[in-house]
GUVO-970932 format. One record per residue (C-alpha): x, y, z; chain. Coordinates in nm, 3 decimals. Example, Ala and Ser with C-alpha at 12.3 -4.5 7.8 and 13.67 -1.06 7.14 Angstrom:
<node><c1>1.230</c1><c2>-0.450</c2><c3>0.780</c3><cadena>A</cadena></node>
<node><c1>1.367</c1><c2>-0.106</c2><c3>0.714</c3><cadena>A</cadena></node>
***
This chain:
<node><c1>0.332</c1><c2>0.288</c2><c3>0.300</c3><cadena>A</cadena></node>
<node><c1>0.667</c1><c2>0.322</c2><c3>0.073</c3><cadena>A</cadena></node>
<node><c1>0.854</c1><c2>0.036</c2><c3>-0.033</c3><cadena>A</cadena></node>
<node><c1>1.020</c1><c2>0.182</c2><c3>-0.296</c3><cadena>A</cadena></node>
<node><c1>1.158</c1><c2>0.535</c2><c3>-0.467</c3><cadena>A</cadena></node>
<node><c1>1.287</c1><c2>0.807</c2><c3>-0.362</c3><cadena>A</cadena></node>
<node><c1>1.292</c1><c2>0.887</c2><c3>0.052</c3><cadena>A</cadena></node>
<node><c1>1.012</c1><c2>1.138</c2><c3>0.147</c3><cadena>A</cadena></node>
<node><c1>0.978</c1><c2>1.350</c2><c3>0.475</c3><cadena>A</cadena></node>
<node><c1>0.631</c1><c2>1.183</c2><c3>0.491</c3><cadena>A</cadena></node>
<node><c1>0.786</c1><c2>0.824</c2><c3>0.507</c3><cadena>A</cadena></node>
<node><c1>1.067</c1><c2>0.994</c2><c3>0.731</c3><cadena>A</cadena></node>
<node><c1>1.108</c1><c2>1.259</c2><c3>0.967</c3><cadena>A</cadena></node>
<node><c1>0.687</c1><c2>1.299</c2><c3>0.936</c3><cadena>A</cadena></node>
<node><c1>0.620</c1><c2>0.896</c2><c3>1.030</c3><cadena>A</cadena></node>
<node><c1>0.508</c1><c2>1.003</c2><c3>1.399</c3><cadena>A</cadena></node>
<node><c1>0.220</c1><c2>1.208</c2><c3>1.231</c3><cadena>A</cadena></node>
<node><c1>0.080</c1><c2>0.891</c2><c3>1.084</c3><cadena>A</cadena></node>
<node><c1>-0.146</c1><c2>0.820</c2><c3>1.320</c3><cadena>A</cadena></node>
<node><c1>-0.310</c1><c2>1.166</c2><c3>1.255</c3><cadena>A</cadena></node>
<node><c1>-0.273</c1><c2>1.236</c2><c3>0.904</c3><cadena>A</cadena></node>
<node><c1>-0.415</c1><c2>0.855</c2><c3>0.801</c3><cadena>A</cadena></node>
<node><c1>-0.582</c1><c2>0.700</c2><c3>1.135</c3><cadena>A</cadena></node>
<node><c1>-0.658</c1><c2>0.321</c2><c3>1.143</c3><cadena>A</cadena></node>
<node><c1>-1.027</c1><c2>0.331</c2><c3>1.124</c3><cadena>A</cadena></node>
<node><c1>-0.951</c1><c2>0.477</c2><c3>0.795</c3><cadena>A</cadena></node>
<node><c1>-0.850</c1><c2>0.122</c2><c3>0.659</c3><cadena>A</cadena></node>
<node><c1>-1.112</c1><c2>-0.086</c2><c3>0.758</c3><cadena>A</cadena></node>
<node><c1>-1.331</c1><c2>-0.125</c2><c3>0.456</c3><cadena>A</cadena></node>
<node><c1>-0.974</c1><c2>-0.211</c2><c3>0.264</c3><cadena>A</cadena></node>
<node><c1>-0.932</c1><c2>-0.485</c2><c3>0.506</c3><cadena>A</cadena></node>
<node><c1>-1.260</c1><c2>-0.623</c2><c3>0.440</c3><cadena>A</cadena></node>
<node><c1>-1.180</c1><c2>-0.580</c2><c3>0.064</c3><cadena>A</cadena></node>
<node><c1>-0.866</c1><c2>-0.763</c2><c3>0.169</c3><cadena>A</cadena></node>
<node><c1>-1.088</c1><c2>-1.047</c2><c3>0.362</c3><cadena>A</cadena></node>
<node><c1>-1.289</c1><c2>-1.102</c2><c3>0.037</c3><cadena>A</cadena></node>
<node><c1>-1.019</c1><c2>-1.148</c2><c3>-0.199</c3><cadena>A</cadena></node>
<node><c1>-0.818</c1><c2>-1.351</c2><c3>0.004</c3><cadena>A</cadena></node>
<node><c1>-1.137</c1><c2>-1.591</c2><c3>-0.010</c3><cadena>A</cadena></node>
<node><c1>-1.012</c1><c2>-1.660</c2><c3>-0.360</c3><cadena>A</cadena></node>
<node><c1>-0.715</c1><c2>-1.841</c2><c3>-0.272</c3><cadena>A</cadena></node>
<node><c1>-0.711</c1><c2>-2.235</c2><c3>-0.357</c3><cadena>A</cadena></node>
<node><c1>-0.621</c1><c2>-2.286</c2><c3>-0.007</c3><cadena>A</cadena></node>
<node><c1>-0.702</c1><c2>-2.146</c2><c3>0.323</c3><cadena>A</cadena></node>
<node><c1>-0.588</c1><c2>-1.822</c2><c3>0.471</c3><cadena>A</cadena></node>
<node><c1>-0.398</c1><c2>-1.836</c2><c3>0.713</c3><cadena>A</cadena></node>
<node><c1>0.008</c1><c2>-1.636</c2><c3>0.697</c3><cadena>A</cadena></node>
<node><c1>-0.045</c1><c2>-1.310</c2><c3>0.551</c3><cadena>A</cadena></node>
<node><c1>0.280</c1><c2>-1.156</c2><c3>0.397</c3><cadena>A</cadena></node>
<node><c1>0.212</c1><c2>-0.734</c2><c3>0.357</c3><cadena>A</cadena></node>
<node><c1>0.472</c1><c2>-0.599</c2><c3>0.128</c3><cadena>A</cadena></node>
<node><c1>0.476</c1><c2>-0.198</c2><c3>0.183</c3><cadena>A</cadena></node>
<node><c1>0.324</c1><c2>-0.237</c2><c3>0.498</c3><cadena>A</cadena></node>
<node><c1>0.390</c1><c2>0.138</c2><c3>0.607</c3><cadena>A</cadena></node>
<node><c1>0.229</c1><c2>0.237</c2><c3>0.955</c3><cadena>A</cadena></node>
<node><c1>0.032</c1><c2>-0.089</c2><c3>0.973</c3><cadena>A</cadena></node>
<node><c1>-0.308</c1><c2>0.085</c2><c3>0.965</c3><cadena>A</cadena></node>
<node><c1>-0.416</c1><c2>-0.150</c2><c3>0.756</c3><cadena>A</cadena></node>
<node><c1>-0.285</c1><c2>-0.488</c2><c3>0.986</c3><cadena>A</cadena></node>
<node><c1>-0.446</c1><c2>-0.325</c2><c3>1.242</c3><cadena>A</cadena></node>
<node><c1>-0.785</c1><c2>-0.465</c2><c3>1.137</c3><cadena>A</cadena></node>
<node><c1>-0.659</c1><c2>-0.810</c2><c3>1.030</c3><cadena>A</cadena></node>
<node><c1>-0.373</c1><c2>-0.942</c2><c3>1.304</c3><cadena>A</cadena></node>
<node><c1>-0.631</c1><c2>-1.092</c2><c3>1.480</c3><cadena>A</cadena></node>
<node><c1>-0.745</c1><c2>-1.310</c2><c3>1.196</c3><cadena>A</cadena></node>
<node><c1>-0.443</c1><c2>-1.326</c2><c3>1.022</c3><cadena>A</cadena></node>
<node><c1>-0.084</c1><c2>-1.431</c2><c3>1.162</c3><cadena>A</cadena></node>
<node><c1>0.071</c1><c2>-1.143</c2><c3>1.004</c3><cadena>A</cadena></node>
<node><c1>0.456</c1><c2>-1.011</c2><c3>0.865</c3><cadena>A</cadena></node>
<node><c1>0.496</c1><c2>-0.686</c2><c3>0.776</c3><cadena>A</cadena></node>
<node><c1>0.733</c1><c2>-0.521</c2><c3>0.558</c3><cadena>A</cadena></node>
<node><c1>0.803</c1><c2>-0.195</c2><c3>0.467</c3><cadena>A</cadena></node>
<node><c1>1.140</c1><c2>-0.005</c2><c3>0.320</c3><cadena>A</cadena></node>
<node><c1>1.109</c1><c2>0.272</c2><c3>0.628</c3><cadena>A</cadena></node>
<node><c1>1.231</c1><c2>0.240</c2><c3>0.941</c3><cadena>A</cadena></node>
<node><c1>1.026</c1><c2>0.518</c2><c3>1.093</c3><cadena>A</cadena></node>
<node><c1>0.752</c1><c2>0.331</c2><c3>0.904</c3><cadena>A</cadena></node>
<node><c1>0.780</c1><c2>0.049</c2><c3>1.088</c3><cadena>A</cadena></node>
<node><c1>0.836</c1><c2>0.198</c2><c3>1.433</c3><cadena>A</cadena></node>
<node><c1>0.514</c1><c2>0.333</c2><c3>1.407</c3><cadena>A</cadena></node>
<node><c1>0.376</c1><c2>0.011</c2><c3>1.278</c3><cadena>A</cadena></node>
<node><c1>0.533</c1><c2>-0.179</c2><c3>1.613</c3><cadena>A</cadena></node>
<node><c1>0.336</c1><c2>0.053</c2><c3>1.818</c3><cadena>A</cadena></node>
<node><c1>-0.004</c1><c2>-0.050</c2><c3>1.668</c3><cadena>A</cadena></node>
<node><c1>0.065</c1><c2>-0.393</c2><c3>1.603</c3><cadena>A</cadena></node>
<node><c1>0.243</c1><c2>-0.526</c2><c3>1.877</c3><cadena>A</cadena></node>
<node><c1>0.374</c1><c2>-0.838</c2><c3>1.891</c3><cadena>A</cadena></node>
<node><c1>0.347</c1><c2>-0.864</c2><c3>1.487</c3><cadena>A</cadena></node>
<node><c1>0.683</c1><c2>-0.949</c2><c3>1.264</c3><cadena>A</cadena></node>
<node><c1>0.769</c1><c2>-0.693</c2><c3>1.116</c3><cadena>A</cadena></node>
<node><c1>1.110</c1><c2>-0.668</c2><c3>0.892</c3><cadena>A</cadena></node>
<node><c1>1.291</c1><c2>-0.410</c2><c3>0.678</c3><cadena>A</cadena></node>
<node><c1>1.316</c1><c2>-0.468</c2><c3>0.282</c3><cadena>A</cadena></node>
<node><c1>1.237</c1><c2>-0.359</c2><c3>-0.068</c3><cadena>A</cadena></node>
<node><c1>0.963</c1><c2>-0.507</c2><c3>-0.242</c3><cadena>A</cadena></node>
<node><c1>1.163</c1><c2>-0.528</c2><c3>-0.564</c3><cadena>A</cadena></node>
<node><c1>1.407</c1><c2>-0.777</c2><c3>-0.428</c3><cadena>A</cadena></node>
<node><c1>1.357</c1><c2>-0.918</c2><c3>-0.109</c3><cadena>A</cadena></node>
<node><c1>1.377</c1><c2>-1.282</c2><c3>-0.049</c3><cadena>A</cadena></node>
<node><c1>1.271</c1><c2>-1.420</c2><c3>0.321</c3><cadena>A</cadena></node>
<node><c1>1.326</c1><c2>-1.768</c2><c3>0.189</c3><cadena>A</cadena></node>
<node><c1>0.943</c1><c2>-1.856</c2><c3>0.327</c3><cadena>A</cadena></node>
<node><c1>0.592</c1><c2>-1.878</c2><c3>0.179</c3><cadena>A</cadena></node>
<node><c1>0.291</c1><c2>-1.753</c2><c3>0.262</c3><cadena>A</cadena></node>
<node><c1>-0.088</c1><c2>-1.800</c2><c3>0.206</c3><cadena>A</cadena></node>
<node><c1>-0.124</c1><c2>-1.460</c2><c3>0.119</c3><cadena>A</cadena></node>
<node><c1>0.071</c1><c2>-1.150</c2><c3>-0.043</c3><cadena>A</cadena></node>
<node><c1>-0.127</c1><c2>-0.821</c2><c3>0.066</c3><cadena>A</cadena></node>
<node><c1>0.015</c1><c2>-0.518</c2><c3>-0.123</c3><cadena>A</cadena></node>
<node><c1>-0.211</c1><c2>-0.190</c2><c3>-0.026</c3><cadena>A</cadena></node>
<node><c1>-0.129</c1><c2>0.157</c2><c3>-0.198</c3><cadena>A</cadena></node>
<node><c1>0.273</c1><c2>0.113</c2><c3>-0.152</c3><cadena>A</cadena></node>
<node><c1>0.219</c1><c2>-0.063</c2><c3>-0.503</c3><cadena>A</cadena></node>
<node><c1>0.172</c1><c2>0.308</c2><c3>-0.642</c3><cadena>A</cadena></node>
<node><c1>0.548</c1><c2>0.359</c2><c3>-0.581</c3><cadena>A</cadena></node>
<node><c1>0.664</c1><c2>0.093</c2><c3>-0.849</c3><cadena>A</cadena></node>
<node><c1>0.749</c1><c2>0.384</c2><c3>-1.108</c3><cadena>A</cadena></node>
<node><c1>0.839</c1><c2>0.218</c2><c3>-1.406</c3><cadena>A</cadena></node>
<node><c1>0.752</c1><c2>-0.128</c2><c3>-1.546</c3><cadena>A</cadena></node>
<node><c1>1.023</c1><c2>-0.317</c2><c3>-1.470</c3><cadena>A</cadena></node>
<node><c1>0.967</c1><c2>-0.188</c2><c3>-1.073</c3><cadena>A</cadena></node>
<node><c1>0.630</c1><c2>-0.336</c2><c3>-1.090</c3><cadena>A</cadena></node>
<node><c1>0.723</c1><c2>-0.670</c2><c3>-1.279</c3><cadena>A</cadena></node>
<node><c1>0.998</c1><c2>-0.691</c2><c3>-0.978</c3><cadena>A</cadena></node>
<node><c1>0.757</c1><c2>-0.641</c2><c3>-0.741</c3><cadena>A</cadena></node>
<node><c1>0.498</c1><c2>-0.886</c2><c3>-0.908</c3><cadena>A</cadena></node>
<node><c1>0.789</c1><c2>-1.148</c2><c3>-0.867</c3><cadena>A</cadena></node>
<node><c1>0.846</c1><c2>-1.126</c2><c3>-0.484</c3><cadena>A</cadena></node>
<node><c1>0.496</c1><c2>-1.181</c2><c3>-0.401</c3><cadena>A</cadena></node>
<node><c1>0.509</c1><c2>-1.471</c2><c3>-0.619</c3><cadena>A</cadena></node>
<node><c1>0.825</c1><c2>-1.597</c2><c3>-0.467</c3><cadena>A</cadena></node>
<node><c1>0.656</c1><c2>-1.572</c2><c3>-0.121</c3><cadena>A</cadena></node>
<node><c1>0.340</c1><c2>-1.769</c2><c3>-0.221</c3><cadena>A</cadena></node>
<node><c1>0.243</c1><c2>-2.127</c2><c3>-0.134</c3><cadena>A</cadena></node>
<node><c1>0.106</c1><c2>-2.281</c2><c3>-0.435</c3><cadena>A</cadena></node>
<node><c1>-0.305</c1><c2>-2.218</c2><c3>-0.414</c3><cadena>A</cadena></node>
<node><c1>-0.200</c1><c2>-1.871</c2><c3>-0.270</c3><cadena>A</cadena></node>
<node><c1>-0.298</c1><c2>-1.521</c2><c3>-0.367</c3><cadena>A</cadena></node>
<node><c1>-0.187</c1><c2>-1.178</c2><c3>-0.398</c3><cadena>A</cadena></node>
<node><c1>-0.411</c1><c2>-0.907</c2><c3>-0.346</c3><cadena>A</cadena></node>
<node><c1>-0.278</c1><c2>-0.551</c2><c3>-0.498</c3><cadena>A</cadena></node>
<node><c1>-0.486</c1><c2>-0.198</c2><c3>-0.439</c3><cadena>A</cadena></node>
<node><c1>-0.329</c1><c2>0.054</c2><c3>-0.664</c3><cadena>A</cadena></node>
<node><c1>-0.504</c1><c2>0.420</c2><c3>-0.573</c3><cadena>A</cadena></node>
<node><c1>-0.521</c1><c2>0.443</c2><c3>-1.007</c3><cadena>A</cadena></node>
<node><c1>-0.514</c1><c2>0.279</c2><c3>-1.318</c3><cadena>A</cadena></node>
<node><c1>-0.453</c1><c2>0.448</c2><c3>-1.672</c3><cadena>A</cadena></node>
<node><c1>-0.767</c1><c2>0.384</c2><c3>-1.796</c3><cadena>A</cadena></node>
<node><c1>-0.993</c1><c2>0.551</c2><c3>-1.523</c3><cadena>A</cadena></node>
<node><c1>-0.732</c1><c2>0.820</c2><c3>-1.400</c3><cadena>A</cadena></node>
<node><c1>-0.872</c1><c2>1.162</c2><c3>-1.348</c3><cadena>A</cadena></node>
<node><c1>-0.704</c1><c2>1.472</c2><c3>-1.181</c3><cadena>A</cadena></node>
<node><c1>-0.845</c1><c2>1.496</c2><c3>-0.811</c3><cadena>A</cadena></node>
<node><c1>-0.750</c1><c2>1.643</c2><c3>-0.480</c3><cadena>A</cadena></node>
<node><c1>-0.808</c1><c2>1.468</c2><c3>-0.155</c3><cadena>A</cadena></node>
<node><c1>-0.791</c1><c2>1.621</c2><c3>0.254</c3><cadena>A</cadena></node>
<node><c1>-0.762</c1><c2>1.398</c2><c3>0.511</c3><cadena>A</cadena></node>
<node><c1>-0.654</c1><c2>1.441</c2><c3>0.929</c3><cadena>A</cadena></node>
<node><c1>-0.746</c1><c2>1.429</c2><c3>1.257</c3><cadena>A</cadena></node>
<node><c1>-0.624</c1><c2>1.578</c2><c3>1.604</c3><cadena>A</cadena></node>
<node><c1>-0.485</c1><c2>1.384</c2><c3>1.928</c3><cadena>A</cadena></node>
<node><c1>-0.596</c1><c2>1.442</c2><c3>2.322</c3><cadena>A</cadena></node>
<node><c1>-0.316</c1><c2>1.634</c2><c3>2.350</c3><cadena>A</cadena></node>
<node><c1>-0.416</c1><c2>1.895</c2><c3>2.128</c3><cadena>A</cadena></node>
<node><c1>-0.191</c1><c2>1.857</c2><c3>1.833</c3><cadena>A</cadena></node>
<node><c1>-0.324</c1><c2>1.774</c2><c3>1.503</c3><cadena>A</cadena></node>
<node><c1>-0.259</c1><c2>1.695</c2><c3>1.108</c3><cadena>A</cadena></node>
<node><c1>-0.421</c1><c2>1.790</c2><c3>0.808</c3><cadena>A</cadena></node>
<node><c1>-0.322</c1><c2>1.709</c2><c3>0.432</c3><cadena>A</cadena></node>
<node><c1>-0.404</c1><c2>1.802</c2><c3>0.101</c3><cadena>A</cadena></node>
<node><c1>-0.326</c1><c2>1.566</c2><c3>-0.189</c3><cadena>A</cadena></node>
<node><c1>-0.372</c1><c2>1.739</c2><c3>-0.498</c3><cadena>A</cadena></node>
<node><c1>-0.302</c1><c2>1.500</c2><c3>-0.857</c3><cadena>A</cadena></node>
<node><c1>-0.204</c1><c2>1.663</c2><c3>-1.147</c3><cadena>A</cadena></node>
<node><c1>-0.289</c1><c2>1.608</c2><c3>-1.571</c3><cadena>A</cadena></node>
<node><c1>-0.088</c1><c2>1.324</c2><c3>-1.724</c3><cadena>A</cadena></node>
<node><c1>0.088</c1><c2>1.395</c2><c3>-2.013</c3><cadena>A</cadena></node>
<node><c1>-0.018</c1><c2>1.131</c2><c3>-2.306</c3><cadena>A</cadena></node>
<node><c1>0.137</c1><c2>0.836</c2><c3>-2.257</c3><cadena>A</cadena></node>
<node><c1>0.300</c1><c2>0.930</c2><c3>-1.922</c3><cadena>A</cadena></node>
<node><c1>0.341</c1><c2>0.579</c2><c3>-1.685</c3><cadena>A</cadena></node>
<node><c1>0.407</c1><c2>0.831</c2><c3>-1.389</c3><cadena>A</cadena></node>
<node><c1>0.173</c1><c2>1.099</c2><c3>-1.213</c3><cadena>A</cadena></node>
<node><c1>0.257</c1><c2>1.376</c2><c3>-0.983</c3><cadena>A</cadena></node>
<node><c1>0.085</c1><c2>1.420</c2><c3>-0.625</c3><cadena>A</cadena></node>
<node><c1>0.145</c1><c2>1.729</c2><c3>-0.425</c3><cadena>A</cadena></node>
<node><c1>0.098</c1><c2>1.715</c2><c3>-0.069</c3><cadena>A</cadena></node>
<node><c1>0.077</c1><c2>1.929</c2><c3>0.178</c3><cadena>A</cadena></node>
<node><c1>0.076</c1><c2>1.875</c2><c3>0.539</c3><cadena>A</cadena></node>
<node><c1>-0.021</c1><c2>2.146</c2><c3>0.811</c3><cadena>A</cadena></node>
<node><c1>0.081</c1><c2>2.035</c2><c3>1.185</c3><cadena>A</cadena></node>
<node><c1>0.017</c1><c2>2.100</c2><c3>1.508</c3><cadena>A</cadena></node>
<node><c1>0.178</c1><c2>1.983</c2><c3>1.817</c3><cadena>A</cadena></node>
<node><c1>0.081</c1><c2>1.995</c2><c3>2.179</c3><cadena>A</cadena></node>
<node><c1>0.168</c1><c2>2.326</c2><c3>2.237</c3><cadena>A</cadena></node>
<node><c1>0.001</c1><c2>2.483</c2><c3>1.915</c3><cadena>A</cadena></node>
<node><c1>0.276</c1><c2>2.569</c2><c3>1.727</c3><cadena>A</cadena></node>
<node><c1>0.168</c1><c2>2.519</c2><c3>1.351</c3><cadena>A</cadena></node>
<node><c1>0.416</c1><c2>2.462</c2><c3>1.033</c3><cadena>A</cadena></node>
<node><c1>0.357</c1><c2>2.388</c2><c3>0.699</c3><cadena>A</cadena></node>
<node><c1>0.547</c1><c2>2.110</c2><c3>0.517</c3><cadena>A</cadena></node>
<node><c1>0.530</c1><c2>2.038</c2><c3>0.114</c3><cadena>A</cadena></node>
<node><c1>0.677</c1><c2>1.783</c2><c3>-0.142</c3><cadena>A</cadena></node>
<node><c1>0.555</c1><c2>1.620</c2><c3>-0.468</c3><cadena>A</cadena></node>
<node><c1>0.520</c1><c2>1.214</c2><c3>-0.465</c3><cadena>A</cadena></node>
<node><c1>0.592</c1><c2>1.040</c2><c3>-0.795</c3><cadena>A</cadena></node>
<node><c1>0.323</c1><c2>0.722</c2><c3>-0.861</c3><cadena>A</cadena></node>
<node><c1>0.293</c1><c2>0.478</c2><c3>-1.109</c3><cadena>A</cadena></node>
<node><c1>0.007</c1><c2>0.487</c2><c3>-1.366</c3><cadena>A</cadena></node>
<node><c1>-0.004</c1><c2>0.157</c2><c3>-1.602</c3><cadena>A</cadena></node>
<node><c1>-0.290</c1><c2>0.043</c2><c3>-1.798</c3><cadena>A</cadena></node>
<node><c1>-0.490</c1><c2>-0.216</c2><c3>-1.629</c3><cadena>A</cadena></node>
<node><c1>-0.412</c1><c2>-0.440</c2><c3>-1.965</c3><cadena>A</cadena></node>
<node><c1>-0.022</c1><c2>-0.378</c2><c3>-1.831</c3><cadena>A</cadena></node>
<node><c1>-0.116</c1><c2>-0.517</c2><c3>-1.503</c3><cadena>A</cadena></node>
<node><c1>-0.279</c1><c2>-0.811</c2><c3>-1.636</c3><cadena>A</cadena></node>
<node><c1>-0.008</c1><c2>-0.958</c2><c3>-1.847</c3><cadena>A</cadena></node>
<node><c1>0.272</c1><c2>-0.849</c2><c3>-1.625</c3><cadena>A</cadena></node>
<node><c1>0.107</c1><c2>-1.084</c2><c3>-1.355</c3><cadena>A</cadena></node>
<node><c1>0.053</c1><c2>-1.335</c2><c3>-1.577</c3><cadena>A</cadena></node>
<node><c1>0.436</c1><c2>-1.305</c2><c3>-1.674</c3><cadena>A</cadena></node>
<node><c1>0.493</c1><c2>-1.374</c2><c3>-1.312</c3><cadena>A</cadena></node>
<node><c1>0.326</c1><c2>-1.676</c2><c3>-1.313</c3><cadena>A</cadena></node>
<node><c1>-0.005</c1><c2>-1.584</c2><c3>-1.216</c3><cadena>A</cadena></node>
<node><c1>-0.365</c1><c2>-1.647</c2><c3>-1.238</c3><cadena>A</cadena></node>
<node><c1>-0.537</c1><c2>-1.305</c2><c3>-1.251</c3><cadena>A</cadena></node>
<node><c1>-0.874</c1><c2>-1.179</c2><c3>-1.130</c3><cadena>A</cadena></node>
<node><c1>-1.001</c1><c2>-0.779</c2><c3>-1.176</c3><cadena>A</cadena></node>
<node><c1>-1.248</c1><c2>-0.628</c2><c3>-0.977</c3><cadena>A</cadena></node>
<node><c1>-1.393</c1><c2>-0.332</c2><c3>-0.971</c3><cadena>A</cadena></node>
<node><c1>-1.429</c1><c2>-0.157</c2><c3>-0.653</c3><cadena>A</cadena></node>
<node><c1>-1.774</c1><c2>0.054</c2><c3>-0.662</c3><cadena>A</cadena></node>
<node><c1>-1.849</c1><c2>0.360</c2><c3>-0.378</c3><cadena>A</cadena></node>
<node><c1>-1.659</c1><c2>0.676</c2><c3>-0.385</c3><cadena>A</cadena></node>
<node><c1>-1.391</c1><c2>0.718</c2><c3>-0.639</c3><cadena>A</cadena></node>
<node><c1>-1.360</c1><c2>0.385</c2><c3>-0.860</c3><cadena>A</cadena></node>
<node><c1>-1.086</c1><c2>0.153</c2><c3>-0.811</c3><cadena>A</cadena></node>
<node><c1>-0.970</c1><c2>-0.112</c2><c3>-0.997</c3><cadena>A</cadena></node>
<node><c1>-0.806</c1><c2>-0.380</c2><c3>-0.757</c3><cadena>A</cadena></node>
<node><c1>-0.629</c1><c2>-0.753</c2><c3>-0.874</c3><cadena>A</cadena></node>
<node><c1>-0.603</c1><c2>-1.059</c2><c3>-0.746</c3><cadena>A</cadena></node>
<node><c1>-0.356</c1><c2>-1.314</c2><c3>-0.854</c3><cadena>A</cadena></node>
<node><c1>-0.356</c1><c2>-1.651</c2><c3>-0.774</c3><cadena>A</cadena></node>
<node><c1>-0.054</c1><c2>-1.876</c2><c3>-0.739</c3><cadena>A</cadena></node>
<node><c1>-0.184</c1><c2>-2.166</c2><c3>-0.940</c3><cadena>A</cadena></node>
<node><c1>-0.190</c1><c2>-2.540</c2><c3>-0.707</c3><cadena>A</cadena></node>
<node><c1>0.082</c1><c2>-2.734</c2><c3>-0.824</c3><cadena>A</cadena></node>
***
């Protein structure tokens, strides 16, 4: 899930509680979301680059449609990852400045993009998915918030194993101050393992929050073609797609 920032115990030391704190079946009306706005591409669909890829939830519900390659900043990240999706490439970079020297029909960034904390993280980011794309290609980005619809909110989330353990969180946004292009998340995490010990762990995430008028010409700066939907259901989200124009 990170690709960038600081490192956090959640990313680290806490990556075998992934499974519990955010299961797969958690993911799979993204990946339909994903499915759709791939359909925009000027080509077909077929080599899915996932920048950010995290615990590979989300690749869970496309590898078998998709030939997939995964990458993600955390090694304990992608260990999980490896377990769910095996078989799948999976490689260790930054999403600011890696370079596999390929292309791909699709660039798949989930909620990793919230970790591009200043505008010239984003723009980087914006340029390696355009570096990776096969002309007619698109990128598909789901930022958790936008500047113009951001409200404070809390979120819980968790499940337990066979074994008995368990995770819970609590993800509790705070107020923005005017003209802030960051937002602070709390989280806190209560585990149990097998055995039924319980601890408690807590740190604050810092996300990016840019207007979507930011994200729009900083794509288009990257050489893309740029399409905004509105996700509808639940909370609002405001998603892009950006194609690679055909040469």
């Amino acid at each position: 899930m990170t690709s960038a920032g600081p490192a956090t115990r959640l990313y680290g030391e806490l990556a075998p509680w992934w499974p519990l704190i955010s299961p797969v079946e958690v993911y799979e009306d993204d990946a339909t979301i994903a499915v759709e706005l791939f359909g925009l591409a000027a080509r077909p669909v077929r080599e899915v680059l996932e920048l950010g890829s995290g615990g590979g939830h989300l690749a869970r519900h496309l590898r078998d449609r998709y030939t997939m390659t995964l990458l993600d900043l955390s090694p304990e990240m992608l260990a999980v990852s490896r377990e769910v999706n095996p078989g799948v490439e999976h490689l260790a970079g930054d999403m600011r400045e890696v370079r596999l020297g390929r292309e791909f029909d699709a660039v798949l960034v989930h909620d990793a993009i919230d970790y591009m904390t200043t505008p010239a993280d984003l723009a980087a980011a914006f340029r390696t998915a355009r570096a990776h794309l096969r002309p007619g290609g698109v990128a598909v980005f789901f930022p958790d918030r936008v500047a113009d619809t951001y409200e404070p909110a809390t979120e819980c989330g968790g499940e337990d194993a066979p074994d008995g353990s368990g995770a819970r969180y609590l993800a509790w946004s705070l107020p923005v101050a005017p003209g802030a292009h960051t937002v602070r998340t709390d989280y806190t995490f209560t585990l149990r393992d097998a055995a039924g010990e319980v601890r408690l762990v807590h740190e604050a995430h810092r996300h990016g929050l840019f207007a979507v008028a930011q994200w729009q010409g900083w794509l288009a700066e990257a050489g893309f073609r740029v399409s905004t939907v509105t996700e509808q259901g639940g909370a609002e989200r405001t998603l892009f797609a950006a194609l690679r124009p055909p040469d």
